[in-house]
PDB file of N, CA, C and O in Angstrom:
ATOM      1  N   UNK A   1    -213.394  76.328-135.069  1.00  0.00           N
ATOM      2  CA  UNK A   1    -212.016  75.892-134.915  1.00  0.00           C
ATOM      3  C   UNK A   1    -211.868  74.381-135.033  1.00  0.00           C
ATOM      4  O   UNK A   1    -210.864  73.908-135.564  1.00  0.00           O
ATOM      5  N   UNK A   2    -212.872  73.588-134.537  1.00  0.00           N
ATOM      6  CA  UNK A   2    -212.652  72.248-134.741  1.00  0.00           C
ATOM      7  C   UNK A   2    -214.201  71.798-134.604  1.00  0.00           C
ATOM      8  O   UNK A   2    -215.137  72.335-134.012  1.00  0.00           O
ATOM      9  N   UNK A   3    -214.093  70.157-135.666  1.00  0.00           N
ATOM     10  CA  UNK A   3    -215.522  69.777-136.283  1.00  0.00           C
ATOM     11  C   UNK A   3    -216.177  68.766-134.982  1.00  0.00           C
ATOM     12  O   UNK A   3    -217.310  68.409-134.661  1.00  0.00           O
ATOM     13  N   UNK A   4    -214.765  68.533-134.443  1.00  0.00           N
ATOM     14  CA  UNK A   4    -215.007  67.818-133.314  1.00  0.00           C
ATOM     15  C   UNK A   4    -214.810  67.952-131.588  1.00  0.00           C
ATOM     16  O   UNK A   4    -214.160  67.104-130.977  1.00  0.00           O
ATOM     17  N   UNK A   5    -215.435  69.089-130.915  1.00  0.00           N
ATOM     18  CA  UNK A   5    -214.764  69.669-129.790  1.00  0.00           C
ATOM     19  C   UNK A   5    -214.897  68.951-128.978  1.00  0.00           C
ATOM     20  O   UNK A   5    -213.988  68.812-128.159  1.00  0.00           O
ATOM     21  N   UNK A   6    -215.981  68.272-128.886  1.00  0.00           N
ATOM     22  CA  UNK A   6    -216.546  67.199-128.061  1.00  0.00           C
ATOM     23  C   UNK A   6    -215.920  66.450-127.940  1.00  0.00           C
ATOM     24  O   UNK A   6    -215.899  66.070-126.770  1.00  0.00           O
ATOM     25  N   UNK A   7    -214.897  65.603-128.972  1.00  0.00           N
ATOM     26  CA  UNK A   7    -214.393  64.476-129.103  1.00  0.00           C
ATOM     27  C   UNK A   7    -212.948  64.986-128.468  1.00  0.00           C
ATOM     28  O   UNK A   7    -212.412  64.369-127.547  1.00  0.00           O
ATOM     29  N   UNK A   8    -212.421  66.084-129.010  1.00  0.00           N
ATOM     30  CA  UNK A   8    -210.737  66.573-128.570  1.00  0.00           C
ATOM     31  C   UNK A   8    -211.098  66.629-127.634  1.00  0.00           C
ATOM     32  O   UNK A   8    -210.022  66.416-127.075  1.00  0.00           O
ATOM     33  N   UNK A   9    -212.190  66.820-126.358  1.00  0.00           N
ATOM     34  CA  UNK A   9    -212.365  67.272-125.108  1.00  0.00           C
ATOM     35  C   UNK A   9    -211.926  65.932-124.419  1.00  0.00           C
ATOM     36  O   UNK A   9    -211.058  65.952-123.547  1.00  0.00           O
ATOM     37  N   UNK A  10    -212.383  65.053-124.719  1.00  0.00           N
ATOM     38  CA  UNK A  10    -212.897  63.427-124.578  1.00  0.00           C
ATOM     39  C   UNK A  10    -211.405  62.863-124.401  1.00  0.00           C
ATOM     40  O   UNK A  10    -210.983  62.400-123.341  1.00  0.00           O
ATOM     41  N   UNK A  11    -210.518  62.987-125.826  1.00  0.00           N
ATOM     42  CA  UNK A  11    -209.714  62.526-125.792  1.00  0.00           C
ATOM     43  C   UNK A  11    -208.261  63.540-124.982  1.00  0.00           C
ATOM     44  O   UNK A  11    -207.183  62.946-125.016  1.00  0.00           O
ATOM     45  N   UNK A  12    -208.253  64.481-124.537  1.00  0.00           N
ATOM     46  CA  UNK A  12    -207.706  65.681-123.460  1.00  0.00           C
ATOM     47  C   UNK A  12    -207.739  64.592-122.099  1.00  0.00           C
ATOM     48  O   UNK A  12    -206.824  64.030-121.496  1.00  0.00           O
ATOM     49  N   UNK A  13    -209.347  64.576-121.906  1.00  0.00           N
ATOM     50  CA  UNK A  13    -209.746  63.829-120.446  1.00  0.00           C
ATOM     51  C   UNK A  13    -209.048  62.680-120.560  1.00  0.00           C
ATOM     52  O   UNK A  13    -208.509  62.343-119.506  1.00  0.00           O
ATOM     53  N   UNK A  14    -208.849  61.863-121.608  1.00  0.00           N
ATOM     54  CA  UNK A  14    -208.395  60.798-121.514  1.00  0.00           C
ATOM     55  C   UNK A  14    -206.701  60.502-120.848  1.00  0.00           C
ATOM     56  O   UNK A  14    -206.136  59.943-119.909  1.00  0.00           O
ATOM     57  N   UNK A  15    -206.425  61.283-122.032  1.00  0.00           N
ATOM     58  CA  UNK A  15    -205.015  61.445-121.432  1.00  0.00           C
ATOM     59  C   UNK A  15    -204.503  62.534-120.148  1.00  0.00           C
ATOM     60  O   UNK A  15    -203.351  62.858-119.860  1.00  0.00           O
ATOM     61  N   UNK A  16    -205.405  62.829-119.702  1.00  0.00           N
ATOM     62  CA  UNK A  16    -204.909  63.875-118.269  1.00  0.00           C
ATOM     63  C   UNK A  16    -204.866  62.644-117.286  1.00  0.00           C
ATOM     64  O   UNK A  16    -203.951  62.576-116.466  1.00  0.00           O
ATOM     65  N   UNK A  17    -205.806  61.701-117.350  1.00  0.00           N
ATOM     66  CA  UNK A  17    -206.307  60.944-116.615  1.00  0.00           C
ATOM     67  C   UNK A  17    -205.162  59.956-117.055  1.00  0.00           C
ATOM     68  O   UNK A  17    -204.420  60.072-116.080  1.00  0.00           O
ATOM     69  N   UNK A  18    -204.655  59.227-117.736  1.00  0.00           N
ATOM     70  CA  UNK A  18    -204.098  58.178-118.254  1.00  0.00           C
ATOM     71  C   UNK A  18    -202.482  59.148-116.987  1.00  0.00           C
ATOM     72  O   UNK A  18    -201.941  58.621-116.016  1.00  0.00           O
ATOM     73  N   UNK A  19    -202.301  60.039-117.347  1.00  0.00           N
ATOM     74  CA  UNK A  19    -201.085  60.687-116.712  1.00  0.00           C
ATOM     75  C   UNK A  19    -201.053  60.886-115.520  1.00  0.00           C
ATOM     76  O   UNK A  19    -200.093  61.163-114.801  1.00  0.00           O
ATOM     77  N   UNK A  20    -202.731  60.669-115.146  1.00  0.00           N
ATOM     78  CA  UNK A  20    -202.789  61.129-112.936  1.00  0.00           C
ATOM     79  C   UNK A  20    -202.728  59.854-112.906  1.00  0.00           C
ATOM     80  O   UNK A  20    -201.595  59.527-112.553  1.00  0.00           O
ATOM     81  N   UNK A  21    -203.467  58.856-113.125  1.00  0.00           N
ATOM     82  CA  UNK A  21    -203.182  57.138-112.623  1.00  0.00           C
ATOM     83  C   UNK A  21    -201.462  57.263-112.851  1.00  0.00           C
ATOM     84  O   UNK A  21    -200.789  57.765-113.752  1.00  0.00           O
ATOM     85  N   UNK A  22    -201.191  56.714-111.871  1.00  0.00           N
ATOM     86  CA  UNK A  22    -199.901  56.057-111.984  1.00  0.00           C
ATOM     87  C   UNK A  22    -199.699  54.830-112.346  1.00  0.00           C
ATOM     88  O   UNK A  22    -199.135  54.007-111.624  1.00  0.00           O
ATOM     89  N   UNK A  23    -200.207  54.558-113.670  1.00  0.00           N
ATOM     90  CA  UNK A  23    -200.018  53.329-114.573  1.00  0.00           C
ATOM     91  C   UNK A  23    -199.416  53.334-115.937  1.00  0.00           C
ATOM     92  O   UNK A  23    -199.965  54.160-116.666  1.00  0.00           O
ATOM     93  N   UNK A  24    -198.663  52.807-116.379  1.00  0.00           N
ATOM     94  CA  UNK A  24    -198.579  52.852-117.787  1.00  0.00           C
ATOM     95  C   UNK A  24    -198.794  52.101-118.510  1.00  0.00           C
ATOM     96  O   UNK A  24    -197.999  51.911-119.430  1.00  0.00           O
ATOM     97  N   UNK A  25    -199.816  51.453-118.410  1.00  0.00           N
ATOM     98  CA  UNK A  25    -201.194  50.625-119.135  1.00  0.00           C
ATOM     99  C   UNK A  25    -201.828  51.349-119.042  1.00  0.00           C
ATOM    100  O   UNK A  25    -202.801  50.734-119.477  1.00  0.00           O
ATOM    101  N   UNK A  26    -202.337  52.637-118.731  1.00  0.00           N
ATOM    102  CA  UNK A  26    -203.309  53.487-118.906  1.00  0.00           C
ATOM    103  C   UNK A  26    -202.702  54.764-119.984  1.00  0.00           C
ATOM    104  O   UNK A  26    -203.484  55.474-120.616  1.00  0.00           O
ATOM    105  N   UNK A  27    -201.694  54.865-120.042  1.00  0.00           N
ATOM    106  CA  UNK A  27    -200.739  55.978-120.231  1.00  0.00           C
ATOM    107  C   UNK A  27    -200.525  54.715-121.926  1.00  0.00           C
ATOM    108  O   UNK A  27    -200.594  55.417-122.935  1.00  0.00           O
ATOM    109  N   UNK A  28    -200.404  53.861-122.124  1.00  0.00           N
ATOM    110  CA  UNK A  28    -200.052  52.740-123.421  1.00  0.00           C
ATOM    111  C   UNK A  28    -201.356  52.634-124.461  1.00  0.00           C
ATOM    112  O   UNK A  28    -201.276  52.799-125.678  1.00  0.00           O
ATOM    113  N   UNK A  29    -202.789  52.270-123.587  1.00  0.00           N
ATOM    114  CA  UNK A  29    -203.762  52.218-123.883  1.00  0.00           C
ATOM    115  C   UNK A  29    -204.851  53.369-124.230  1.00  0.00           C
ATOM    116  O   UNK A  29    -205.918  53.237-124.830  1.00  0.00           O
ATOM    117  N   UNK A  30    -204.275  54.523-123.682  1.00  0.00           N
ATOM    118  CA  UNK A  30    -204.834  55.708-124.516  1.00  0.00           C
ATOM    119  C   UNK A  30    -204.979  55.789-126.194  1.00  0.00           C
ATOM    120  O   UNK A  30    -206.056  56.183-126.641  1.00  0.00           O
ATOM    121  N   UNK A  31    -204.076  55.478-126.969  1.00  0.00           N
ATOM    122  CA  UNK A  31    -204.186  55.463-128.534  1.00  0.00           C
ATOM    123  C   UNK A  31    -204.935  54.443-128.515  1.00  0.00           C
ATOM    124  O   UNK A  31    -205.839  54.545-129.345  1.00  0.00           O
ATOM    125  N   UNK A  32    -204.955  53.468-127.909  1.00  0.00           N
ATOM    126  CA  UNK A  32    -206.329  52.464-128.207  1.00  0.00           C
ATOM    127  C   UNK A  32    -207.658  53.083-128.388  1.00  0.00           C
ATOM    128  O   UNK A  32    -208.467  52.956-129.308  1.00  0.00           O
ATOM    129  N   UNK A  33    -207.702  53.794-127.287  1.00  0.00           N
ATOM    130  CA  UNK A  33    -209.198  54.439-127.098  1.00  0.00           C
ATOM    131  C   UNK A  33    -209.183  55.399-128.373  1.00  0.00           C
ATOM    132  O   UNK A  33    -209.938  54.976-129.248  1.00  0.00           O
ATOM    133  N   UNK A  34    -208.464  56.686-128.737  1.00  0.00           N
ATOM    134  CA  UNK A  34    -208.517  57.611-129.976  1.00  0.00           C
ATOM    135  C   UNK A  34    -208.813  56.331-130.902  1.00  0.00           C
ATOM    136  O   UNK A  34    -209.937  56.363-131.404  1.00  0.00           O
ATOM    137  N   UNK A  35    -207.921  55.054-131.275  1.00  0.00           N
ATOM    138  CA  UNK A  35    -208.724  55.143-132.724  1.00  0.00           C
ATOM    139  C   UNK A  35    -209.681  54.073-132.089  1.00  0.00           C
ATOM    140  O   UNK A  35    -209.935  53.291-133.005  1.00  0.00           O
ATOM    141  N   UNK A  36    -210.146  53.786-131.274  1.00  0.00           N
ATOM    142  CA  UNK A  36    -211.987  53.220-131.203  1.00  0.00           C
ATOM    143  C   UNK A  36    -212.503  54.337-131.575  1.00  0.00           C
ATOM    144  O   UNK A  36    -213.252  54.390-132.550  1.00  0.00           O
ATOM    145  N   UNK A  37    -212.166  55.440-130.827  1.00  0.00           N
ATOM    146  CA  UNK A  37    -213.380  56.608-131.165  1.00  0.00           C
ATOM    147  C   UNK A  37    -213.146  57.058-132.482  1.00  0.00           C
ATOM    148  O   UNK A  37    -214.112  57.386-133.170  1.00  0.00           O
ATOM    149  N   UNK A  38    -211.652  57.137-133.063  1.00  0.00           N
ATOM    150  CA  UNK A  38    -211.635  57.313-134.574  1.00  0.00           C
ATOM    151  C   UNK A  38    -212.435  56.799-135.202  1.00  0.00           C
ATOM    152  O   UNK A  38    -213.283  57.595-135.607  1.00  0.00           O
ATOM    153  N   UNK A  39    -212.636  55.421-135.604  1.00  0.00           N
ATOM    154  CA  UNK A  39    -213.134  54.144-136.088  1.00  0.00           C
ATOM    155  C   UNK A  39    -214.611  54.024-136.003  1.00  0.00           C
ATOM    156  O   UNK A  39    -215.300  53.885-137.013  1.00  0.00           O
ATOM    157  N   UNK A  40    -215.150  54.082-134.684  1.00  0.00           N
ATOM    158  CA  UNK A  40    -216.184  54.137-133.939  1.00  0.00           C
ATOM    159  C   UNK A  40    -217.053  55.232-134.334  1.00  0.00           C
ATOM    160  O   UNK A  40    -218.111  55.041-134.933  1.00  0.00           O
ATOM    161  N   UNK A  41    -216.696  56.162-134.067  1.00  0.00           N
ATOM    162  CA  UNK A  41    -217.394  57.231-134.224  1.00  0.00           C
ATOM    163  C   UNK A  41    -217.563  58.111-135.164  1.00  0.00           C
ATOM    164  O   UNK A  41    -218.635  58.375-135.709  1.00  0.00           O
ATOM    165  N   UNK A  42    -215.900  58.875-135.512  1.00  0.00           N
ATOM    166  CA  UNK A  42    -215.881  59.951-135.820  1.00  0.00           C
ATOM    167  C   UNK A  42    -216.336  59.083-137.858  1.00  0.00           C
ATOM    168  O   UNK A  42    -217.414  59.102-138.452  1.00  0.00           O
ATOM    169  N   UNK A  43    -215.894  58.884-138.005  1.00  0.00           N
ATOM    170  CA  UNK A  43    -215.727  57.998-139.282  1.00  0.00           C
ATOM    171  C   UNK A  43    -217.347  57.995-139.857  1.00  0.00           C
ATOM    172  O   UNK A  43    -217.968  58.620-140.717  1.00  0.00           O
ATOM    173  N   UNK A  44    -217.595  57.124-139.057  1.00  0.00           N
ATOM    174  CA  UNK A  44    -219.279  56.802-139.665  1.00  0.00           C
ATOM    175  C   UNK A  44    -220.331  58.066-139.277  1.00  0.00           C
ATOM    176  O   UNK A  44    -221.455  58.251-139.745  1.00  0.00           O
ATOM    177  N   UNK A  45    -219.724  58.751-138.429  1.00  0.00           N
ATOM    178  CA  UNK A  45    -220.327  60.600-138.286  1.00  0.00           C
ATOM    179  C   UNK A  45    -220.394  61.138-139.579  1.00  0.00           C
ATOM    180  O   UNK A  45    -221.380  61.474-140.236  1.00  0.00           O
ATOM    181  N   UNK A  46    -218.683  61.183-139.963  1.00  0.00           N
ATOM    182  CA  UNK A  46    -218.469  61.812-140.778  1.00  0.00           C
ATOM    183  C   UNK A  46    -219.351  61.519-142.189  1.00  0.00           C
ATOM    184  O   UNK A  46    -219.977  62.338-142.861  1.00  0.00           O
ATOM    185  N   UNK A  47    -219.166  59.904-142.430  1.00  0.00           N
ATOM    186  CA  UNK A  47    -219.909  59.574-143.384  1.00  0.00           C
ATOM    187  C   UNK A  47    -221.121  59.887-143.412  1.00  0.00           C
ATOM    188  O   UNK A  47    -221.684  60.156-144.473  1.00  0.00           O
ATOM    189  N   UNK A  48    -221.818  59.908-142.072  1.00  0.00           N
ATOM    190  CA  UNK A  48    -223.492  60.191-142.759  1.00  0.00           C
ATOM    191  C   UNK A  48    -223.508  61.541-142.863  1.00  0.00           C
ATOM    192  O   UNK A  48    -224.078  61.892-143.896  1.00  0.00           O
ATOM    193  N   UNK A  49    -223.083  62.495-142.159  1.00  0.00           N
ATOM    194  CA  UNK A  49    -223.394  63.963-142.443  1.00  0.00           C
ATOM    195  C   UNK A  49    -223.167  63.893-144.069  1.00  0.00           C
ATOM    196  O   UNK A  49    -224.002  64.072-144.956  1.00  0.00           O
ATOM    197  N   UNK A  50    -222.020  63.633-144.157  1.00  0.00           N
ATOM    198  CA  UNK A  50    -221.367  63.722-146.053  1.00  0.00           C
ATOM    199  C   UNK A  50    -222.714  63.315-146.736  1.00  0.00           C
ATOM    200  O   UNK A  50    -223.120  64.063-147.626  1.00  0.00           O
ATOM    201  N   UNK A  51    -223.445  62.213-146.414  1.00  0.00           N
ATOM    202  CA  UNK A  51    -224.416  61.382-147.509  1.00  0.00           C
ATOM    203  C   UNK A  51    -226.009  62.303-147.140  1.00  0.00           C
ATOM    204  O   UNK A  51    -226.994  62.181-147.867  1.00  0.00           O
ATOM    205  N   UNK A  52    -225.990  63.130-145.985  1.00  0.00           N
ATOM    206  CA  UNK A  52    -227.213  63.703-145.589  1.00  0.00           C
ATOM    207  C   UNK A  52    -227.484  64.981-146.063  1.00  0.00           C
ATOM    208  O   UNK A  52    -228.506  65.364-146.633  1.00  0.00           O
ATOM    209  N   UNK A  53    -226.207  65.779-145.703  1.00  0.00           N
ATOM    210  CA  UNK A  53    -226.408  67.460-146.062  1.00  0.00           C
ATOM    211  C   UNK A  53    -224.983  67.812-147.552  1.00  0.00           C
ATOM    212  O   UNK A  53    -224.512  68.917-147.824  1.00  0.00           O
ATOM    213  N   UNK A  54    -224.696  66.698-148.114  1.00  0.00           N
ATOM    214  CA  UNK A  54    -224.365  66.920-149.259  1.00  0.00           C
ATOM    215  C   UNK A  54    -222.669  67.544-149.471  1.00  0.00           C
ATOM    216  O   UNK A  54    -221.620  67.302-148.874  1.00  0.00           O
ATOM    217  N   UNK A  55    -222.915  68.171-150.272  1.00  0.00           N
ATOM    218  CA  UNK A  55    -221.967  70.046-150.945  1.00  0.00           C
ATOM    219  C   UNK A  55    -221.979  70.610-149.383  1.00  0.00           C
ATOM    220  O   UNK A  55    -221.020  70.806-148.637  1.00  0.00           O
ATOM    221  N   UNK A  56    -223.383  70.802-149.151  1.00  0.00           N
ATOM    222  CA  UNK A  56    -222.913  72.042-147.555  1.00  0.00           C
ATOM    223  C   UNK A  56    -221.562  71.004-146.743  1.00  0.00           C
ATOM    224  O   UNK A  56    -220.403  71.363-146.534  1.00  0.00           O
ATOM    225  N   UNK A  57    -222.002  70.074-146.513  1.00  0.00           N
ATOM    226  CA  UNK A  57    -221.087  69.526-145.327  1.00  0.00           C
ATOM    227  C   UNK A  57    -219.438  69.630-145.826  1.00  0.00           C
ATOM    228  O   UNK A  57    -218.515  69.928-145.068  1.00  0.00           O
ATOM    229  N   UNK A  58    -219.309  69.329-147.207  1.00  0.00           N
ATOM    230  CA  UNK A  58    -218.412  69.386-147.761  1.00  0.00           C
ATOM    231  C   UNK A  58    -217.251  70.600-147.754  1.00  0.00           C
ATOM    232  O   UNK A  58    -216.054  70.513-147.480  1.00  0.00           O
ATOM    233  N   UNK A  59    -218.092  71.829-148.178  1.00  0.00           N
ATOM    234  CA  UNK A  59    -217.793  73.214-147.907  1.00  0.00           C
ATOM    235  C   UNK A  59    -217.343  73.579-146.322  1.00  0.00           C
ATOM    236  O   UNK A  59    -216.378  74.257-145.968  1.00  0.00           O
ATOM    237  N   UNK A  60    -218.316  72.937-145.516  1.00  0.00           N
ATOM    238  CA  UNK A  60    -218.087  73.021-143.880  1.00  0.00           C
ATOM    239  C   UNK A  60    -216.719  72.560-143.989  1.00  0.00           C
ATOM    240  O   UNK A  60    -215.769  73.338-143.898  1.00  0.00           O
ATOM    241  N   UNK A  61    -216.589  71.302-144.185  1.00  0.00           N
ATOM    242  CA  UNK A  61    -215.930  70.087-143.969  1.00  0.00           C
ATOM    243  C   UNK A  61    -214.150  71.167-144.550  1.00  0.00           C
ATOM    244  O   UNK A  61    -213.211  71.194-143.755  1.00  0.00           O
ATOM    245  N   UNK A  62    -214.073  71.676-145.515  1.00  0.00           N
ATOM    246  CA  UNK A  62    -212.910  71.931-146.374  1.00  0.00           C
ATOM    247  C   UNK A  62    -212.500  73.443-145.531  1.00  0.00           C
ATOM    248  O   UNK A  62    -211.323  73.801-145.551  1.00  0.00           O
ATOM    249  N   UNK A  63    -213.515  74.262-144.823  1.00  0.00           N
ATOM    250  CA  UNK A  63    -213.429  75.336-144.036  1.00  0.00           C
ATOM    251  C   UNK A  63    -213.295  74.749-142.719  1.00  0.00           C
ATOM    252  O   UNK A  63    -212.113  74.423-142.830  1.00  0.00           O
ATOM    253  N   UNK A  64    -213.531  74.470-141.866  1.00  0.00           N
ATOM    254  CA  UNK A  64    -213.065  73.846-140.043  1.00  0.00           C
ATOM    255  C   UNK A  64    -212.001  72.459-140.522  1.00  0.00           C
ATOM    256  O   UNK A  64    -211.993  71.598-141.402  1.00  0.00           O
ATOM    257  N   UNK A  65    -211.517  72.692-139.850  1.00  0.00           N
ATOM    258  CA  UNK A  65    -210.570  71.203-139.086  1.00  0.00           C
ATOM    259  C   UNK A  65    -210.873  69.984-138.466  1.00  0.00           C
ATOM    260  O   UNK A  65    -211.524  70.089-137.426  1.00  0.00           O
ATOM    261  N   UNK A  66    -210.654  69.161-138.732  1.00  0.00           N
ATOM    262  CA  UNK A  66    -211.075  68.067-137.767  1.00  0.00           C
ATOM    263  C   UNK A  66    -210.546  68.592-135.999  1.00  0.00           C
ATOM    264  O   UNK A  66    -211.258  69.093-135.128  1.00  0.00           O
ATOM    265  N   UNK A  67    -209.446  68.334-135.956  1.00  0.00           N
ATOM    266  CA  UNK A  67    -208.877  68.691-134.391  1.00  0.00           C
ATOM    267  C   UNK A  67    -208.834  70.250-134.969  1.00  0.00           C
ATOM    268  O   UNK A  67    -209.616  70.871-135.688  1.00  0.00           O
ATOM    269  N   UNK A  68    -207.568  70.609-134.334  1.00  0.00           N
ATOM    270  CA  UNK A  68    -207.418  72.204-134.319  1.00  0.00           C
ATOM    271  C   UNK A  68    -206.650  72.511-134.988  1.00  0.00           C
ATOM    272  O   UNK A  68    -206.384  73.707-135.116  1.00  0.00           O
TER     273      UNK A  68
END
């Protein structure tokens, strides 16, 4: 269902949490954090699987979703 469950989990926690603090600098600064981890992570993931396992990842990649 998704390429990244780990990460939607991550970013779920983020914002449950951004919504129990009663701040909205925490609740503002949430999209900060998604694209660090966009940027950060998911990106240069993506790139090496693509440059490692080829066509397969590709095929993966065009069958699952990033999120859901």
């Amino acid at each position: 269902m998704s390429r990244n469950p780990l990460y939607l989990g991550l970013i779920a926690c983020d914002l449950a949490l951004a919504l129990l603090w009663p701040s909205f600098w925490a609740l503002l600064f949430t999209p900060v954090g998604v694209a660090a981890l966009w940027w950060g992570a998911i990106v240069p993931e993506e790139r090496y699987l693509e440059e490692k396992f080829g066509d397969e990842y590709r095929a993966y990649r065009s069958r699952v979703r990033r999120w859901l």
